[in-house]
C-alpha positions in Angstrom: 90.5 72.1 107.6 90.4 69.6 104.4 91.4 66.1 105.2 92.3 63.6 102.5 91.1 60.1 103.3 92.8 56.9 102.2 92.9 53.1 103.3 95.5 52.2 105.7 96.4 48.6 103.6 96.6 49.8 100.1 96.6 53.4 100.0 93.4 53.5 98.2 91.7 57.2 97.9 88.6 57.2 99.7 87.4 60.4 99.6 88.0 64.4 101.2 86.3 65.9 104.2 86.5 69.0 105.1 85.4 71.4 108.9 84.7 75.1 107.4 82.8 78.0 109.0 84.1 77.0 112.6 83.1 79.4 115.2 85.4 79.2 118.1 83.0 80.8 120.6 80.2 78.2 120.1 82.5 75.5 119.0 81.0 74.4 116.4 81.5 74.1 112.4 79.9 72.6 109.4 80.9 69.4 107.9 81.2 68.4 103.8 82.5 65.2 102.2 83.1 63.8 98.9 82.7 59.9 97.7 82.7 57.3 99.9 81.2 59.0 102.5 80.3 56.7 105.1 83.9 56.1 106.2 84.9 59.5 106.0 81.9 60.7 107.9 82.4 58.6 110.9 86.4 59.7 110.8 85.4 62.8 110.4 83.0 63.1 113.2 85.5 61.2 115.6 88.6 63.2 114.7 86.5 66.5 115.0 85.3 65.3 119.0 87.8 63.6 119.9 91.0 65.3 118.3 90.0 69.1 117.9 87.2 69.5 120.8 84.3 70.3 118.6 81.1 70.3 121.0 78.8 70.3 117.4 78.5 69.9 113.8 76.5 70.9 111.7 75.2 70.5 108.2 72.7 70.7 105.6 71.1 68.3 103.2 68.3 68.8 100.1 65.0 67.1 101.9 65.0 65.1 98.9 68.4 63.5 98.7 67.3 60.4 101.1 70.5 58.6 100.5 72.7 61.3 102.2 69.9 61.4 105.3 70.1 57.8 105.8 73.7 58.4 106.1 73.8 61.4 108.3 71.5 60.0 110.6 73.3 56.9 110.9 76.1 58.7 111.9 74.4 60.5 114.6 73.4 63.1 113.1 69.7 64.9 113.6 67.1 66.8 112.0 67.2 70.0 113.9 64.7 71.9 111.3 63.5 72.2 107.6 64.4 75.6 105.5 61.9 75.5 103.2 62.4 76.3 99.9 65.5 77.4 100.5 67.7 76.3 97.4 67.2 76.5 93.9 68.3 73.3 92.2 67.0 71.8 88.8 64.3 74.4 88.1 62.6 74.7 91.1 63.0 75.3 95.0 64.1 72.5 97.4 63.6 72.4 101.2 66.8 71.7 102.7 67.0 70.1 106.5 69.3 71.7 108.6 70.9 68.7 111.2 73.8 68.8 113.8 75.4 66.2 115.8 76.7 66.6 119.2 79.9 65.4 121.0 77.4 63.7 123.8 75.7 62.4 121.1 78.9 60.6 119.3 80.0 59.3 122.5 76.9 57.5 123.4 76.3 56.1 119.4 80.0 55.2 120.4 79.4 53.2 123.6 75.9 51.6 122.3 78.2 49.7 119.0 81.2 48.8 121.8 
């Protein structure tokens, strides 16, 4: 599922997400998102709980890219484990963390900013 995301006022693009890899045993499916990814993270997250009854997302990060980690974990998201060298990305080998979010865990970061 690819979602386009745009302001309500103006119309403005704000960026894609997108669910891929779901699993419908486990419910569960991994998460990407393009520019302006706070706002589309939290709609993302929200719509994927609340709208399509996802129990957990998941996703995976470079160890090294502390801007998208900050933002993952401030939307609920946590470090379940590292893969260590695990990508090859400008010449050499980058750990990636693997982290997930759960619908329990949404709807208690929900009721603590109510």
């Amino acid at each position: 599922m690819c979602c386009i995301i745009e302001t309500k006022d103006s119309a403005d693009w704000v960026g894609f997400v997108n669910l891929f890899n779901a699993t419908q045993k486990n419910r569960d499916a991994t998460v990407s998102i393009a520019l302006r990814p706070d706002e589309a993270l939290r709609w993302l997250v929200d719509y994927s709980f609340r709208e399509l009854g996802l129990h957990r997302l998941t996703l995976e990060v470079f160890c090294n890219n502390k801007a998208a980690v900050k933002l993952y974990k401030k939307a609920g998201f946590i470090e379940e484990g590292v893969l260590r060298k695990a990508s090859w990305s400008d010449g050499k080998w980058q750990d990636v963390f693997s982290m997930a979010i759960l619908d329990e865990d949404w709807a208690a970061l929900k009721q603590d900013t109510q």
